[in-house]
Each structure stands twice: as structure tokens, then as C-alpha cells.
N, C-alpha and C positions, 0 to 999 in steps of 0.2 A: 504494500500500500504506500502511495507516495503524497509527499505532503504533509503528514498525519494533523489533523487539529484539531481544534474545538468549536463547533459553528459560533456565530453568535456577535455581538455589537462591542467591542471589538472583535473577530474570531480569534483565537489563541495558539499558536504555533505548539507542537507537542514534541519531545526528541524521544525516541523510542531506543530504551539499549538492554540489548537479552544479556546476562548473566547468569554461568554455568553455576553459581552460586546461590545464585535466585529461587527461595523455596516460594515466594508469593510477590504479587505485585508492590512497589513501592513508588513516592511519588516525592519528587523535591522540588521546588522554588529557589533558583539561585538569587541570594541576597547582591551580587556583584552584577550582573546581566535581566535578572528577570524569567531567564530561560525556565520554561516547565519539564523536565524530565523524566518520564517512565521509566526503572527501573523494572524487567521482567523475566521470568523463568524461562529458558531456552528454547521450552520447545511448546508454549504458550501463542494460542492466536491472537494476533496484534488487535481483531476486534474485540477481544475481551479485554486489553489492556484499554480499549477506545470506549469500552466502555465504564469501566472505573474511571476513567477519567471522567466521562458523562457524570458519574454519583459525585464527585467531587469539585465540578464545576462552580459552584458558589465558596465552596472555600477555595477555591484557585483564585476567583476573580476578587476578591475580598481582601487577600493578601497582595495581587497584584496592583490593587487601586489601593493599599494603604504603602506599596510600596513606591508607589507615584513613577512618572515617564522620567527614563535619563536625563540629565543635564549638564549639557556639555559645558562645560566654563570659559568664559568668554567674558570681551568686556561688554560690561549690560545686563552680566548677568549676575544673579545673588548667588554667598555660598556661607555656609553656617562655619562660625567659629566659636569653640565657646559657649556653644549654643544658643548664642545670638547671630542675628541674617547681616551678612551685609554687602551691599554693591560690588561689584567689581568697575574699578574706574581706570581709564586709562593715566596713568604717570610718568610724572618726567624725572630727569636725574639714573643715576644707575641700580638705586636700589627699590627693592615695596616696602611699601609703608602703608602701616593702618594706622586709622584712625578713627574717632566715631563716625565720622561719616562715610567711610567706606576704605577701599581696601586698591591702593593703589597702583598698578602696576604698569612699568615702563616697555617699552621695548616693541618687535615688532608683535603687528597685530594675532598674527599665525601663533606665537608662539605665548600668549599669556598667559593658558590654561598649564600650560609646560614650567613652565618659569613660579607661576602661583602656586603650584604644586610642589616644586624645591622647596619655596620660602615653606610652606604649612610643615615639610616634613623636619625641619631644623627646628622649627618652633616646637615640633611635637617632641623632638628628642630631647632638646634642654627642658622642657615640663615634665617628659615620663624621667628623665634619669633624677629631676629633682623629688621628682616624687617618690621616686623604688629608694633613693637615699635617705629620704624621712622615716619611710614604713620598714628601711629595713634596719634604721637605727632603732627603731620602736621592738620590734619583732626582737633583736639581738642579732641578730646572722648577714652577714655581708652576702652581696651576691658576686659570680663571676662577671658577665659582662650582660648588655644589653643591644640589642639589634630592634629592626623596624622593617619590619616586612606589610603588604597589601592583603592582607588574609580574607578568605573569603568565609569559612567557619567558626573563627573563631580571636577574640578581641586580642589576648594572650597566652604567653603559655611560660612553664619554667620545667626548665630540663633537670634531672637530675643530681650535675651538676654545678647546679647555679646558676643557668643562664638563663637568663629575662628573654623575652620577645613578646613586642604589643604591635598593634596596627597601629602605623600612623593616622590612621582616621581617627583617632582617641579625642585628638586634636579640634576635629570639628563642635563632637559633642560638649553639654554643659561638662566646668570642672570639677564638679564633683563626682562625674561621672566616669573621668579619666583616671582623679582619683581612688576609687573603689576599683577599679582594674588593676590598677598598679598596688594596690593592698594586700588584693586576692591573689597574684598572682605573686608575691611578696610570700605571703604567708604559705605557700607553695615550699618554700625554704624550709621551716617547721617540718610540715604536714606534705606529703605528695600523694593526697589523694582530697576525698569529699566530705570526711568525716567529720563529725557532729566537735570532734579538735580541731577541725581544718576551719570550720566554720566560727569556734569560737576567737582561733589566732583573729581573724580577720575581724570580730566584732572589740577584738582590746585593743587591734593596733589602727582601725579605722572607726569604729562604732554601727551605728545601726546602717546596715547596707541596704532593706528592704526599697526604697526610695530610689537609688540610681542603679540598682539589679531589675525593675523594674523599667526604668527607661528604656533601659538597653533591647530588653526585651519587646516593647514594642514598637521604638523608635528606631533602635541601631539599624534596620537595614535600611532606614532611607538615607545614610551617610554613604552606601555604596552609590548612589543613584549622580555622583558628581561626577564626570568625567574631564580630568586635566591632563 
């Protein structure tokens, strides 16, 4: 079958991918793209995948419209920092510059969304390392280093031995929200799992997280939806 979709106002592009692994159908929403993906059993008719996608159509579109349309970054266009919105304007001189009134960037036009996106991920590294520096004074335990990758699954992660890694998207959202990732991921140090210990590290060296574990949850993926 070619094409595979979902009829309907928008209709919905479907990507269909068998796995010899696959004991039943599964279904994902990329946070990064939008893409709908079928996950299915080998030797499964694609109309039956077509049609769990059918039962599933209102929570597809549900999540797809609270995930709102790409946005490519340009100037004219807004882009959250901090979790406040602000312009992208065109600037002079050689460097960007925010301000309250927006968010300045020089140079040529092609290349703003490229350029804005360096400045955000510098900015994001000096607030995550300040921040894994606070919580892990708090915590007690040093960590080894920290990196800054574009994760599609997930906001943070800490290795074994001691390495940090957050999305520099962190950056965009409110800071308390950057904060509680860099806590939790912190307390990872301690604790390297989910445990009812993992959970309390994180409520003595940050406090009550319910509030930005929440956001994340139902806000975080419209930070993927900027394209620089």
C-alpha cells in the first residue's frame, strides 16, 4: 500500500515499519518532526495497522495540534527563551543581543536561524553547567563533564560515570524548569535509577519538582517545533 494515511482535515501522513521484534502494534509521535509512526509485527496486514491507526485518530490529532506547525526561525519570527516569547529582529554590529524587546541578530538574512541557534546553545551551556554546579554542591558528589546534544527523547541523562548530558533546548523553556532537569539529573550521581531515594535526592537538593515535571510534560515538545 502506498502512501499510507489518515483521511481527514488535515489528512495525516503514516510511516509504516515491520519489526521482527514486534509482538503487537505500537504507535509514536515524534516530539522533533511530528512524524506519526506505526510500529508493527512482520508479518501483520498493513490494513490492520491502518486500522488502529483509525481507533487512534483523535488522540493522534490532539497531540499533533497541541504540538502546533514547525517554525522555522527567521527574522519576524518569535522564539521562546526562558519561557518568555520574543521577536527575532534583525541587528547590527557583530554580535546578538537580547533585550526586552527582542532578540537581535546581525548578519546575512539566510543565515539567522543558524547563527541564533549558536548564540541559544552557549547560553544554554553556561546556565546548565551553572546549574549541575549548585545541585551538585548540594547533592555532595562532583560530576565528570557535561555535553549538549538535540535529543529527541529525552531532556537529560547521567552516565555512570558522571557525565551530565541535557538538551540544549532547556534553554528555551521557563528557568525553573531547566533547573529541575539539571537537579534530576544531578541526583542521578547519588541514585542511578527511579527510586523512591532517587526521588527524595532530588526533592532536598531542588525541592518540590511537581510544578516544572509537569510542564515538561505537557509543554516540552513544543520546544522541538523551532527550526534554526
Amino acid at each position: 500500500m502506498s502512501d499510507p494515511h489518515l483521511p481527514g482535515d488535515p489528512p495525516i501522513p503514516l510511516i509504516l515499519r515491520r519489526s521482527a521484534q514486534a509482538k503487537r502494534i505500537s504507535l509514536r509521535i515524534s516530539q522533533l518532526d511530528g512524524r506519526v509512526t506505526l510500529t508493527m509485527p512482520k508479518r501483520l496486514a498493513e490494513r490492520e495497522a491502518l486500522e488502529f491507526a483509525r481507533s487512534k485518530e483523535g488522540w493522534i490529532r490532539k497531540h499533533l495540534e497541541a504540538r502546533g506547525e514547525d517554525e522555522p526561525v527567521g527574522i519576524g519570527s518569535e522564539v521562546p527563551l526562558g519561557g518568555k516569547m520574543y521577536p527575532v529582529i534583525a541587528g547590527t554590529g557583530r554580535r546578538v543581543q537580547i533585550t526586552p524587546d527582542g532578540i537581535f541578530v546581525p548578519g546575512a538574512v539566510e543565515r539567522v536561524g543558524k547563527r541564533l541557534g549558536a548564540h541559544l546553545k552557549e547560553i544554554a551551556r553556561d546556565r546548565l553547567a551553572g546549574a549541575s554546579d549548585d545541585y551538585a554542591a548540594r547533592l555532595g558528589r562532583p560530576y565528570a563533564r557535561l555535553s549538549l546534544r538535540d535529543t529527541r527523547s529525552r531532556w537529560g541523562s547521567c552516565t555512570s560515570d558522571g557525565g551530565l548530558m541535557y538538551s540544549w533546548r532547556l534553554i528555551m523553556a521557563p528557568p525553573e524548569v531547566l533547573d529541575y532537569v539539571a537537579a534530576h539529573e544531578v541526583a542521578h550521581l547519588a541514585q542511578m535509577n527511579h527510586s523512591s531515594a532517587f526521588w527524595a535526592e532530588v526533592t532536598r537538593i531542588y525541592g518540590d519538582y511537581a510544578a516544572p515535571r509537569g510542564w515538561l510534560r505537557t509543554h516540552g515538545s513544543t520546544l522541538h517545533r523551532y527550526k534554526f
